[in-house]
Backbone as CSV, one residue per row, in Angstrom:
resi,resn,N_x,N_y,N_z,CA_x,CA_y,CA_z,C_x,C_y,C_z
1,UNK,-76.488,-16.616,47.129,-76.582,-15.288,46.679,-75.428,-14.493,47.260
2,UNK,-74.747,-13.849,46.406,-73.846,-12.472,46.950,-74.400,-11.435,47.487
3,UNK,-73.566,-10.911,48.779,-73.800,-10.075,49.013,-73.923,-8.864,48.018
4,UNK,-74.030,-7.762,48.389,-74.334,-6.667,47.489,-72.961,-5.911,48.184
5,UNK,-72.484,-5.830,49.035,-71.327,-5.161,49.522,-70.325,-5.831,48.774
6,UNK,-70.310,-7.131,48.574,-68.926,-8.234,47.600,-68.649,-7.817,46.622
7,UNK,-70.052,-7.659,46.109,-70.130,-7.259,44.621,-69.415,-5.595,44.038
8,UNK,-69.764,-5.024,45.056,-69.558,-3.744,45.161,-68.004,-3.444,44.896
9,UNK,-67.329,-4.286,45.802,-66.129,-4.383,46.227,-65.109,-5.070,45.266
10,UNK,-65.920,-5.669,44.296,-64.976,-6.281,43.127,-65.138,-5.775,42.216
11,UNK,-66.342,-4.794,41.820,-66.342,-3.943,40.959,-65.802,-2.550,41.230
12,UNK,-65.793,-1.840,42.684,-64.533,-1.230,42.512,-63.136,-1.414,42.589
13,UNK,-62.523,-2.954,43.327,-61.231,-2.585,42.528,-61.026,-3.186,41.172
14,UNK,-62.187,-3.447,40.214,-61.854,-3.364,38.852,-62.139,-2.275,38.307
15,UNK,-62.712,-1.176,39.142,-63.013,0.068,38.397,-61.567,0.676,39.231
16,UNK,-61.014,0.404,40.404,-59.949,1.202,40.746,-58.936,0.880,39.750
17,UNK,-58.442,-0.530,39.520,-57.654,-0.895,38.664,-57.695,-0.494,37.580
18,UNK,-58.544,-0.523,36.763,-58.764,0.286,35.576,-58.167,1.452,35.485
19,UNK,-58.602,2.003,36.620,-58.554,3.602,37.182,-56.782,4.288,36.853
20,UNK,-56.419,3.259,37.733,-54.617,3.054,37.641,-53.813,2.385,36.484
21,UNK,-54.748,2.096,35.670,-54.013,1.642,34.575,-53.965,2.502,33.100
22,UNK,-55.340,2.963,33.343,-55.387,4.360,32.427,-54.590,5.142,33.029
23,UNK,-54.505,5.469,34.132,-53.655,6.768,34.354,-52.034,6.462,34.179
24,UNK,-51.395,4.995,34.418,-50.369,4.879,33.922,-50.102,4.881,32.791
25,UNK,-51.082,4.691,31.776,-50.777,4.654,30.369,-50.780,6.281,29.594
26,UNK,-51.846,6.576,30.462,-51.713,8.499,29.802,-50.527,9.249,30.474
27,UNK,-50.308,8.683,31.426,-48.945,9.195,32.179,-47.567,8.931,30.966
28,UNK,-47.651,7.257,30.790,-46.335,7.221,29.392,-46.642,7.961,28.447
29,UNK,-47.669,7.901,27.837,-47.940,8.706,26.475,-47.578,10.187,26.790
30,UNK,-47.866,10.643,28.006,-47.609,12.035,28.056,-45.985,12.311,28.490
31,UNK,-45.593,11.324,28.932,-43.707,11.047,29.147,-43.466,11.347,27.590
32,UNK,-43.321,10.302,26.972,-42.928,9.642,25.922,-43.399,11.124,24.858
33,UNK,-44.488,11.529,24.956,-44.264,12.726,24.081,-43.825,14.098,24.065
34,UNK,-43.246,14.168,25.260,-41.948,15.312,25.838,-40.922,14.908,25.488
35,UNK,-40.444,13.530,25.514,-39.427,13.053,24.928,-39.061,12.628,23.380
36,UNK,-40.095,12.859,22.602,-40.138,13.012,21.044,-40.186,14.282,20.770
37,UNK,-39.200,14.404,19.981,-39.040,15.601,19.173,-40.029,15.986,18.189
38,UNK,-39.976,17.136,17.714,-41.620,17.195,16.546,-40.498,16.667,15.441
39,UNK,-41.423,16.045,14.647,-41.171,15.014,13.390,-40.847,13.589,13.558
40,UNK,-40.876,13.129,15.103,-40.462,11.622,14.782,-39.524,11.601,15.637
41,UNK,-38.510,10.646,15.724,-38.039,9.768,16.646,-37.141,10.548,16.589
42,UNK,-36.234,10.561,17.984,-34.979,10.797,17.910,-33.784,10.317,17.159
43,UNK,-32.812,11.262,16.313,-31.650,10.967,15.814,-30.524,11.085,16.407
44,UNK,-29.537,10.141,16.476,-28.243,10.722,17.535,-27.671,11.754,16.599
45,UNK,-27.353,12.587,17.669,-26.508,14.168,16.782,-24.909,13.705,16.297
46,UNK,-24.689,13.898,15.539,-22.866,13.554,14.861,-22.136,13.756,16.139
47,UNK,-21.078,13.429,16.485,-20.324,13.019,17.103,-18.725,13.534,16.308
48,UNK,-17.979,14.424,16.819,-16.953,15.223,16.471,-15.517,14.256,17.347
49,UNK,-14.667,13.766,17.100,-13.187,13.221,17.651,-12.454,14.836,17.480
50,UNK,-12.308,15.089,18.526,-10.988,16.338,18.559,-9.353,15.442,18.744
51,UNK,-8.850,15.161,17.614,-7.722,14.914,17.806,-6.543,15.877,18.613
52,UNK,-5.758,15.389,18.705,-4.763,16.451,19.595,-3.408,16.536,18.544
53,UNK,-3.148,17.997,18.370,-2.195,17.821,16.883,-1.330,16.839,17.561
54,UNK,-0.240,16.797,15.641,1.222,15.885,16.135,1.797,16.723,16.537
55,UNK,2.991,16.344,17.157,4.232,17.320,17.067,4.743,17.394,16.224
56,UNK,5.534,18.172,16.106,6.452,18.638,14.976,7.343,17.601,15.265
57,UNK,8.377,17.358,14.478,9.983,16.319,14.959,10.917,17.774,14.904
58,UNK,11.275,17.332,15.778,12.613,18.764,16.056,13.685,18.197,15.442
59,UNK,14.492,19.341,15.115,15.404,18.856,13.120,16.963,18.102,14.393
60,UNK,17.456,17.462,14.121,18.466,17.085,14.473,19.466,17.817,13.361
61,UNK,20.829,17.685,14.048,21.475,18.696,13.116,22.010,17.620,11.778
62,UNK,21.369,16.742,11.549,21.947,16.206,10.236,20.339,16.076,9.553
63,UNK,19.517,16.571,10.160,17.789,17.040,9.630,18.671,18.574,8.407
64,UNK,18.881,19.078,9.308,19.396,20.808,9.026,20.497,21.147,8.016
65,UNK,21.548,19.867,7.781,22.044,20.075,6.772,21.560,20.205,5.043
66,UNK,22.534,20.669,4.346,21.796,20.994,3.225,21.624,19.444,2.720
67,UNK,20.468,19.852,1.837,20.419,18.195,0.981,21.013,18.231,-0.311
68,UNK,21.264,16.888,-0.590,22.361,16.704,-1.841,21.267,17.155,-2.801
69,UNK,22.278,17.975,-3.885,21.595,18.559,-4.725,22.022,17.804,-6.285
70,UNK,21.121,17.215,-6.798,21.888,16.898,-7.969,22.353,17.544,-8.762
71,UNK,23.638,16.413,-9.222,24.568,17.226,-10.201,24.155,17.048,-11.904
72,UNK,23.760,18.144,-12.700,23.625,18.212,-13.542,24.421,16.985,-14.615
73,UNK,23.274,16.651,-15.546,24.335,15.556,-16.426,24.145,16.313,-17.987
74,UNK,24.967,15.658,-19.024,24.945,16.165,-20.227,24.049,15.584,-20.317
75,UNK,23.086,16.515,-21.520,21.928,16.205,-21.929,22.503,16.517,-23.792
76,UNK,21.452,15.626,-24.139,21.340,16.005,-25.761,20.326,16.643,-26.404
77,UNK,20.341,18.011,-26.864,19.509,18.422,-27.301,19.084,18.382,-29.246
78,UNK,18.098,17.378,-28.631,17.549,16.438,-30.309,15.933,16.477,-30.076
79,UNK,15.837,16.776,-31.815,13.873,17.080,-30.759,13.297,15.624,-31.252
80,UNK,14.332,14.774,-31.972,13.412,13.686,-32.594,13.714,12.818,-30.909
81,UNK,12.565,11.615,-30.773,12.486,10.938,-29.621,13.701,9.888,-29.425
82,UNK,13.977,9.596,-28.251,15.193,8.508,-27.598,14.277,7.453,-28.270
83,UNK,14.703,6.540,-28.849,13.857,5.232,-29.583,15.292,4.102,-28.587
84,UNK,15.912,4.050,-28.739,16.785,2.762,-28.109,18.248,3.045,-27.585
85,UNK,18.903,2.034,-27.427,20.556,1.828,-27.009,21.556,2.142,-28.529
86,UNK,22.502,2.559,-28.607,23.157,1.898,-29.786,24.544,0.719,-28.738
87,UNK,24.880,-0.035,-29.353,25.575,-1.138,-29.074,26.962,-0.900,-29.367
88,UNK,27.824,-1.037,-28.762,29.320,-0.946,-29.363,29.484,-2.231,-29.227
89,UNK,30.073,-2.505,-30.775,30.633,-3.711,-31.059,31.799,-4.028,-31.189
90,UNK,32.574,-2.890,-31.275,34.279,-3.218,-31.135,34.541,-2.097,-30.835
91,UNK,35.802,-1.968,-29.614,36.497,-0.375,-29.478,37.764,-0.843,-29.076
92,UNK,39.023,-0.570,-29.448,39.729,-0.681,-29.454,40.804,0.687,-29.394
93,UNK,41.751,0.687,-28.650,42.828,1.674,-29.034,44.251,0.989,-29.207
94,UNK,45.049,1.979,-30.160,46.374,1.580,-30.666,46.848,2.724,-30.545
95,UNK,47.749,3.105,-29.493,48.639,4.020,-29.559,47.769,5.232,-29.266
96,UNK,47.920,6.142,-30.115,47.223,7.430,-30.367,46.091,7.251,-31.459
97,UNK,45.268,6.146,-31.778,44.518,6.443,-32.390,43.068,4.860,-31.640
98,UNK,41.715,6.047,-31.174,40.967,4.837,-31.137,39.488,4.570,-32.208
99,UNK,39.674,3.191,-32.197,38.611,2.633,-32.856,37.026,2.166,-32.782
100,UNK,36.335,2.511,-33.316,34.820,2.069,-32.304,33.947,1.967,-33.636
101,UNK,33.219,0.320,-33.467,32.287,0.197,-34.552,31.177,-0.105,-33.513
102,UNK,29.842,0.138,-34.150,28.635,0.065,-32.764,27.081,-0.206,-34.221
103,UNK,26.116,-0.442,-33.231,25.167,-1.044,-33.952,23.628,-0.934,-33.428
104,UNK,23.044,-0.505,-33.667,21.600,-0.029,-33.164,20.164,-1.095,-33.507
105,UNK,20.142,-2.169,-32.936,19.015,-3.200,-33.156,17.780,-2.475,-33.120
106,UNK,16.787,-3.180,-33.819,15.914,-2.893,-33.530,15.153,-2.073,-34.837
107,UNK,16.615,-1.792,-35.512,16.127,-0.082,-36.130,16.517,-0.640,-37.882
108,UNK,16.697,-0.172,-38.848,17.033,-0.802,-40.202,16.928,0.615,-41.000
109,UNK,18.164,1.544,-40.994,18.119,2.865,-41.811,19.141,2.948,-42.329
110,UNK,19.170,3.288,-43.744,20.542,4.357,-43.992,20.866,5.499,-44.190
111,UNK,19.894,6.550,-43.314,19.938,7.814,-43.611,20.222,8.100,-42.033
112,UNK,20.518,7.867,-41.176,21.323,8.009,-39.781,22.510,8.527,-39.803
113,UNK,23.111,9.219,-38.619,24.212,9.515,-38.510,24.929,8.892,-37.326
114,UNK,26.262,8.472,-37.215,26.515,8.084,-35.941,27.748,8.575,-35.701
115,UNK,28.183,8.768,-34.135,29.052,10.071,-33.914,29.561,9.375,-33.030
116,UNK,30.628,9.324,-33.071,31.607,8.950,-31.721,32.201,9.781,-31.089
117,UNK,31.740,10.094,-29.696,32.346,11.191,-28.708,33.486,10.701,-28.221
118,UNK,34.409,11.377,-27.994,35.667,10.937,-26.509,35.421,12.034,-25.790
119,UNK,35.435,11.841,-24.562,35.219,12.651,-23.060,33.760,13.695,-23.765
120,UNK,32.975,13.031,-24.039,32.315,14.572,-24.231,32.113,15.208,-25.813
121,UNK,32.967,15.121,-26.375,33.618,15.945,-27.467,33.154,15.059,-28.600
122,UNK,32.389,15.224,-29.787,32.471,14.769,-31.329,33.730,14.874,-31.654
123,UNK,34.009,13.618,-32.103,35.732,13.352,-32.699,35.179,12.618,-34.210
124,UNK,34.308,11.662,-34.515,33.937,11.108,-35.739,32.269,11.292,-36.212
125,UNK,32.488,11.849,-37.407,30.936,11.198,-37.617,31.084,10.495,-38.728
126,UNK,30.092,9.330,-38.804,29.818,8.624,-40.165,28.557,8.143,-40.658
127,UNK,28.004,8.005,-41.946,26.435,7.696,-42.293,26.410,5.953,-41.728
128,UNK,25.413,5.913,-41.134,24.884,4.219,-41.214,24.842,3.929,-42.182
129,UNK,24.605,2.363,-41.735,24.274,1.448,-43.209,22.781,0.710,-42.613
130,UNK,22.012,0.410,-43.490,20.978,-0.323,-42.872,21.246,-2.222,-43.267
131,UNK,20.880,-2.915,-41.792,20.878,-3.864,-42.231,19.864,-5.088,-42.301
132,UNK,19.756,-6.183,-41.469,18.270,-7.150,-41.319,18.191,-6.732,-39.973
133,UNK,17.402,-5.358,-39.940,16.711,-5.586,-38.810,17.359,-5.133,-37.190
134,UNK,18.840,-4.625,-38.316,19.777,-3.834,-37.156,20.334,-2.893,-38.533
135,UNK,20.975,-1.185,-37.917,21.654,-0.516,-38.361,23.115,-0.545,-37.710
136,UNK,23.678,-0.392,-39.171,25.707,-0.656,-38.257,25.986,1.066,-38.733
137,UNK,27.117,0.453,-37.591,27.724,1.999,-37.445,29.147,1.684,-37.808
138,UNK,29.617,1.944,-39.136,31.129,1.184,-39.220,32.077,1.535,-38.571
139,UNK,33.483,1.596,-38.752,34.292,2.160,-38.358,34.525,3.742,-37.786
140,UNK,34.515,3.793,-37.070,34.916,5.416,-36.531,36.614,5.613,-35.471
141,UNK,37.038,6.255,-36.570,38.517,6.538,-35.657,38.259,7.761,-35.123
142,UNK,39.333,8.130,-34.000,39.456,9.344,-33.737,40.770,9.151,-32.871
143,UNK,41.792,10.600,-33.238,42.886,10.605,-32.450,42.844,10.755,-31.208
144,UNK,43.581,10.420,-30.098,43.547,10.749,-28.724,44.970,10.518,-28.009
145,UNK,44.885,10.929,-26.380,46.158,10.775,-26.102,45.906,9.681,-25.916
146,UNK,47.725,8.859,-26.239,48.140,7.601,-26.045,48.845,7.228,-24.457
147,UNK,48.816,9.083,-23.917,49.713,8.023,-22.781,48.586,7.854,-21.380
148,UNK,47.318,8.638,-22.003,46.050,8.081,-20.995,45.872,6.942,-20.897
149,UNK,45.695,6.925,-19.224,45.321,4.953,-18.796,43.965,4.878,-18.885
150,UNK,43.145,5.587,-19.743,41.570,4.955,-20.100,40.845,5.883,-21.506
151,UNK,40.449,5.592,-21.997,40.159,6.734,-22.703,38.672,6.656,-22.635
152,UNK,37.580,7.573,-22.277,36.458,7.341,-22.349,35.542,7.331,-22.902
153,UNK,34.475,7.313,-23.755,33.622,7.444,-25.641,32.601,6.810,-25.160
154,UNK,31.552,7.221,-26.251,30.252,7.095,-26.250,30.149,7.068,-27.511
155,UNK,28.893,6.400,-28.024,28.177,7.025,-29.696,27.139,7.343,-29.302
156,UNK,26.668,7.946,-30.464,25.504,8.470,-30.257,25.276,8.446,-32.028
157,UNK,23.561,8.123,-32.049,22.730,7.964,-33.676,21.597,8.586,-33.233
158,UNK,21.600,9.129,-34.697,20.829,9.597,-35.417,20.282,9.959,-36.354
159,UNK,18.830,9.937,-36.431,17.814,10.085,-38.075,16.677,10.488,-37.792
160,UNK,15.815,10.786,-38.784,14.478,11.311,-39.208,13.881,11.404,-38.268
161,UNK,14.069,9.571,-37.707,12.827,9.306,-36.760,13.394,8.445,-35.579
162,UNK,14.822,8.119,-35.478,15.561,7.919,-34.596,16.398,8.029,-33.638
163,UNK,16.651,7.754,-32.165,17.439,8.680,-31.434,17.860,7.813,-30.714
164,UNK,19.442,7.284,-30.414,20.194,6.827,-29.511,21.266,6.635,-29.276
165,UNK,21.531,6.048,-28.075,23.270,6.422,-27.675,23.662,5.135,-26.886
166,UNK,25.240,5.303,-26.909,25.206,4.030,-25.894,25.584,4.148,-24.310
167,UNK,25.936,3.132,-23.577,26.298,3.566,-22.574,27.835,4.417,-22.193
168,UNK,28.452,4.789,-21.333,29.502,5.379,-21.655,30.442,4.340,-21.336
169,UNK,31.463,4.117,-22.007,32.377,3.242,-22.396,33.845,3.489,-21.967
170,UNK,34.891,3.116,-21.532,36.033,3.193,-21.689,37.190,2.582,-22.172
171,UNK,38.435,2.502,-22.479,39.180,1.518,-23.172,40.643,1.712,-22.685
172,UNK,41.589,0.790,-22.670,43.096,1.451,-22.459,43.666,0.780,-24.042
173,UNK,44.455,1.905,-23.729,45.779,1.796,-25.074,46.500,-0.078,-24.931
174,UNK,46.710,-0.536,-26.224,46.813,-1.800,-26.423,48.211,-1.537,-27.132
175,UNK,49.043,-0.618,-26.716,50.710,-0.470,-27.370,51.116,-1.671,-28.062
């Protein structure tokens, strides 16, 4: 038989234990709900990076010079669209007079015009011819000086629905 003091003694420290275990647990719950916010769990708050500006670059003196400004080029004022190249197919000079036949692929009209510039300047115009699938530009003379060491020309076509030119070209006298 057990004593009655044994007994005593194991039922209070299972009633002390108890004792201390409820109170640690109402102790967290009452932690833990100072530390919850009303609605639920904590969210981490956004987080801001303060960068630190750049510097500026301080101008060196070739920063500070002026910048190249482009130089205006001749333009053609045609409202029908640039459609292609025209082609020079022969240019030739003799003396004081030069020659330039040219040809526009691609294109097949005979209601075009084609114009042969020197430096700039309309010196010839003549109608196309249409052909398979290319337009020719026949013969175009125009006088110039003979005792220039280059002479410089362009063509340029045009129609209804066509617009082009060639690259700029030069030639010397063939005395």
């Amino acid at each position: 038989m057990t004593s009655p003091r044994a007994r005593r003694t194991t039922t209070s420290v299972t009633a002390t234990s108890f004792r201390l275990f409820g109170g640690l647990v109402v102790g967290m719950l009452a932690l833990s709900a100072c530390a919850t916010p009303v609605g639920g769990a904590m969210t981490p708050a956004p987080t801001s990076t303060i960068e630190s500006p750049t510097p500026e670059p301080t101008p060196t003196p070739d920063d500070t010079a002026t910048p190249d400004v482009p130089v205006p080029t001749e333009t053609v004022e045609v409202e029908t669209p640039y459609n292609g190249e025209v082609l020079v197919v022969t240019a030739e000079q003799r003396g004081a007079t030069l020659e330039v036949t040219a040809m526009i692929p691609g294109v097949s009209e005979d209601d075009g015009t084609c114009t042969l510039r020197v430096d700039g300047v309309a010196v010839a115009t003549i109608t196309s011819t249409a052909g398979n699938g290319v337009t020719y530009c026949g013969l175009m003379s125009a006088d110039v000086a003979s005792d220039s060491a280059a002479t410089r020309f362009d063509v340029q076509y045009e129609s209804s629905s066509t617009r082009a030119r060639s690259a700029d070209s030069s030639v010397e006298s063939s005395q």
